[in-house]
C-alpha positions as CSV (number, residue, x, y, z in Angstrom):
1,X,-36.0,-15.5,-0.7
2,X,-35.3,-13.9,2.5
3,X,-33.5,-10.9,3.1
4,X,-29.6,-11.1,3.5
5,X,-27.9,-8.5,7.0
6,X,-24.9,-7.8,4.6
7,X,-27.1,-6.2,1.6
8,X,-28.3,-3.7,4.6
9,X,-24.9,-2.4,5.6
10,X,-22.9,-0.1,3.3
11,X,-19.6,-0.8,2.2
12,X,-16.7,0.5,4.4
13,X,-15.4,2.7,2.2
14,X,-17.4,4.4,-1.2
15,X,-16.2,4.3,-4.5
16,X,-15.6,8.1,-4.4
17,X,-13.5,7.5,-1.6
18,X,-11.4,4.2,-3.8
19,X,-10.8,6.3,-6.4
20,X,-9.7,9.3,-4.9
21,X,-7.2,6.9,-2.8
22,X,-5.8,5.8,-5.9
23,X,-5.6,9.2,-7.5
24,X,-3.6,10.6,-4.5
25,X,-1.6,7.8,-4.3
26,X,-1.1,8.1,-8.1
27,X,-0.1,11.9,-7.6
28,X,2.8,10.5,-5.3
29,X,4.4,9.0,-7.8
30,X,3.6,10.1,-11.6
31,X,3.9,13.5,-13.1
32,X,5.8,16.6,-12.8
33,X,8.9,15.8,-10.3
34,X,7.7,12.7,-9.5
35,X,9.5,9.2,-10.1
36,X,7.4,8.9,-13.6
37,X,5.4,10.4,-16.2
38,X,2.3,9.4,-17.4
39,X,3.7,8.7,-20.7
40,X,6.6,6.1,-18.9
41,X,3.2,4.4,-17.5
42,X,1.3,4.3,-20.5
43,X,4.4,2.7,-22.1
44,X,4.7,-0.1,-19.0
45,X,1.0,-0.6,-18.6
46,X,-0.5,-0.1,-21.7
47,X,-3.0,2.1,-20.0
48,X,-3.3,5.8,-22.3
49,X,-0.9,8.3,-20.8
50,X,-4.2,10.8,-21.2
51,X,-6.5,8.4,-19.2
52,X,-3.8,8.5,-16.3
53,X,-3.5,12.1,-16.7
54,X,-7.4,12.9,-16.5
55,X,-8.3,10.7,-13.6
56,X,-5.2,12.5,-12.0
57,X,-6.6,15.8,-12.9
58,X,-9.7,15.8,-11.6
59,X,-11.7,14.4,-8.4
60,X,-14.2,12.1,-8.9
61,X,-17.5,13.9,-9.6
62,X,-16.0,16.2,-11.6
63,X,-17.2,16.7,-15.3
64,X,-13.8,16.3,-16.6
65,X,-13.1,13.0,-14.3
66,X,-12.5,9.9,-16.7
67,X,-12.1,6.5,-14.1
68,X,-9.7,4.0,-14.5
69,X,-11.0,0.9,-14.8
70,X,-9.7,-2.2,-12.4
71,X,-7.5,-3.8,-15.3
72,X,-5.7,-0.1,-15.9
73,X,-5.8,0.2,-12.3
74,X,-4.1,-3.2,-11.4
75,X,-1.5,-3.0,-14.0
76,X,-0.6,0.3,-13.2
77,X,-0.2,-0.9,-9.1
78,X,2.1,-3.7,-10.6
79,X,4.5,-1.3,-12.6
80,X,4.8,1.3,-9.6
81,X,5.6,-1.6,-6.8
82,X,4.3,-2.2,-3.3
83,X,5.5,1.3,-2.0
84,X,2.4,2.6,-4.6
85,X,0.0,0.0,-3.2
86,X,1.0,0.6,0.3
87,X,0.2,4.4,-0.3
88,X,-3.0,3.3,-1.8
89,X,-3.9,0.7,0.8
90,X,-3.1,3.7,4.0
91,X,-6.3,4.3,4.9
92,X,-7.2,0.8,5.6
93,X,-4.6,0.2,8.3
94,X,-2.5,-1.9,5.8
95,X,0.7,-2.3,3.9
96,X,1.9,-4.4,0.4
97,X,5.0,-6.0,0.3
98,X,6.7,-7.5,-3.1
99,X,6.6,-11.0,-3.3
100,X,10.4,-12.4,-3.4
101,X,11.1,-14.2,-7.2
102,X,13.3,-16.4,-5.1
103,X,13.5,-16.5,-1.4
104,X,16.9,-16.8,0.3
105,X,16.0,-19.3,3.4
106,X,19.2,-18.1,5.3
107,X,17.9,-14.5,4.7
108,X,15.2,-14.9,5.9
109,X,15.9,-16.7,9.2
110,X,18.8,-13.8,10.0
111,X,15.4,-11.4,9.7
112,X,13.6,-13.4,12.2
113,X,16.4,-13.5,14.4
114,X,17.0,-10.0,14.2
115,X,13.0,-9.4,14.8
116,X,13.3,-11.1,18.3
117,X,16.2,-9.4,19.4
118,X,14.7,-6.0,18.5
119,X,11.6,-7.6,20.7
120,X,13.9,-9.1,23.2
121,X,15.5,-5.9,24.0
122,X,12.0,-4.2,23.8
123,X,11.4,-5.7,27.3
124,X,14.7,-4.6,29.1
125,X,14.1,-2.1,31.6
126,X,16.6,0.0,30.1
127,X,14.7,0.2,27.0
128,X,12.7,3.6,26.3
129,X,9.6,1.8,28.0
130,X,11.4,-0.4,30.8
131,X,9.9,-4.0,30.9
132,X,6.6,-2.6,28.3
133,X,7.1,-2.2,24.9
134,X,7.1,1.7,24.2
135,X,5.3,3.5,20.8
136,X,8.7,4.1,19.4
137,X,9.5,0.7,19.7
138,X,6.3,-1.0,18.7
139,X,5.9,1.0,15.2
140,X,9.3,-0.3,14.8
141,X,8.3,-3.9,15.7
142,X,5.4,-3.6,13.9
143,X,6.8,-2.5,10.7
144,X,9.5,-5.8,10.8
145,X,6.6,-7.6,12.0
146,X,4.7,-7.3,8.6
147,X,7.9,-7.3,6.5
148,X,8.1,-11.1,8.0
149,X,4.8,-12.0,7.7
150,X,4.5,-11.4,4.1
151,X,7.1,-13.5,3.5
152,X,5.8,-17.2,5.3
């Protein structure tokens, strides 16, 4: 059987890497001060409130490091939302967005309207960057852009 390219290349990023995403985006969010505690997961997820607090606790490698596996790991991204998977998702250039339960047409075409204003008026030359969009203005349009996109 011949020899596949792909098996040659390593992955993008390592699972050390994955999991210490996760745990950093999980330190955002649950313990001490945060918006939860492991113990309001474990009741949502069903995922042991000591699991979530030893793969917070310790980096991967470490002796005391226990992993989530992808099942915890997915239904603990459900119960914290889109702002927990867009934390998570950061250092691939990339963002979630919540899908709508039900999606208010009208809604949706004022936010497309609005988008190409905000891009209309991008290009007046009395905009920050005269006739070229400037960096101020194209995070901005970048950040409706997605918001629209995940929502076709």
């Amino acid at each position: 059987m011949p020899e596949q390219p792909s098996a040659e290349k390593s992955a993008t990023f390592s699972r050390e890497q994955a999991e210490n995403a996760f745990r950093a985006a999980l330190n955002l969010f649950v313990g001490r001060g945060r918006r939860y505690s492991s113990k309001q997961v474990e009741i949502a997820t069903g995922v042991s409130h000591r699991i979530i607090d030893c793969f917070r606790s310790y980096e991967f490698g470490h002796p005391d490091y226990r992993p989530l596996h992808m099942g915890a790991q997915l239904s603990i991204a459900g119960f914290l939302g889109a702002g927990f998977t867009t934390e998570l998702l950061k250092p691939t250039g990339q963002i979630a967005v919540a899908i709508p339960e039900g999606l208010d047409l009208d809604e949706y075409e004022c936010q497309l309207r609005d988008w190409l204003r905000r891009k209309g008026e991008a290009h007046r030359p009395d905009s920050p960057g005269g006739r070229e969009i400037a960096p101020c203005e194209q995070d901005e349009l970048a950040r409706g852009a997605a918001n629209i996109r995940a929502f076709p």
